[in-house]
N, C-alpha and C positions, 0 to 999 in steps of 0.2 A: 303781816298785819296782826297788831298782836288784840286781844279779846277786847279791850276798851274799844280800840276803832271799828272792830267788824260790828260789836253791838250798836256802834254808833251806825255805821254801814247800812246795816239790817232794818234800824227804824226807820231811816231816812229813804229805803227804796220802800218799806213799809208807806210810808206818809206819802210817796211819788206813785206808789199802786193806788191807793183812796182815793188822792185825790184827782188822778186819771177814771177810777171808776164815776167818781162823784162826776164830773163833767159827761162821762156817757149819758147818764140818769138822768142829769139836765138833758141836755141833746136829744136822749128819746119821750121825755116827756113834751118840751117845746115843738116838736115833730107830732103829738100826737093832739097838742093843743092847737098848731095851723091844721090841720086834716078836719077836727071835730067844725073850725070856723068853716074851710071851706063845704062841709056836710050840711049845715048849721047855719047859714048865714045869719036868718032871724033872732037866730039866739046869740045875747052875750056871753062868752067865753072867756074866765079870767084864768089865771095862771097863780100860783101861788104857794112861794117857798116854804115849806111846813117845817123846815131843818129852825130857819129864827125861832116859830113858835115852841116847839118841840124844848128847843135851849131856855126860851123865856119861862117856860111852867116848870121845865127840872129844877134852871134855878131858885124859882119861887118855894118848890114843895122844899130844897135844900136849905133855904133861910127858915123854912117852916119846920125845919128839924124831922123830915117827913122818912122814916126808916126806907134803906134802898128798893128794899123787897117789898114795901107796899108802895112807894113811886113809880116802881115797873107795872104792877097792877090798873095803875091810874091815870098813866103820863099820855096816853092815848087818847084817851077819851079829852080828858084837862084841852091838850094841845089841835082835837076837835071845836070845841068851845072857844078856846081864843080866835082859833083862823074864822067860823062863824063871825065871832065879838068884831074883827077886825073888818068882815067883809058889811057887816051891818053898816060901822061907823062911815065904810067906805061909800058906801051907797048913801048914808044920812050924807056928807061933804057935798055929793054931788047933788044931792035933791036941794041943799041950803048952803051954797059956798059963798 
């Protein structure tokens, strides 16, 4: 295997580790989201991919020419405020659909 294919090799179990992690993460979050219901009944329990939002405000601060090192400082909170923004809106459909 000559250095081209093993680099090629290497990203690619690289990319099959992530995204085997990523699916645990899923896995024990949705595991920890039926437990809270069945804890919980009377409360509503939503679940909610924060990886979209997270991607939605990098790219935004990135169109906004926003320097890397002050997007790491901000992309948290930012991507706090959207999943908020998105769970209002969600709640506004359901009160007036």
């Amino acid at each position: 295997m000559d250095a081209v294919d093993r680099e090629a090799h290497e990203m690619f179990m690289k990319d099959a580790v992530d995204s085997l992690q990523e699916a645990l993460h899923i896995d024990r979050a949705e595991k920890v989201i039926e437990k809270l219901k069945e804890k919980l009944p009377d409360i509503e329990i939503t679940g909610w991919d924060e990886r979209l939002s997270t991607a939605a405000v990098e790219r935004a601060l990135i169109e906004g020419d926003v320097r890397r090192d002050k997007r790491k400082g901000v992309i948290d909170k930012l991507a706090a405020s959207y999943i908020l923004q998105g769970w209002l809106e969600r709640q506004g459909q359901a009160l007036h659909p």
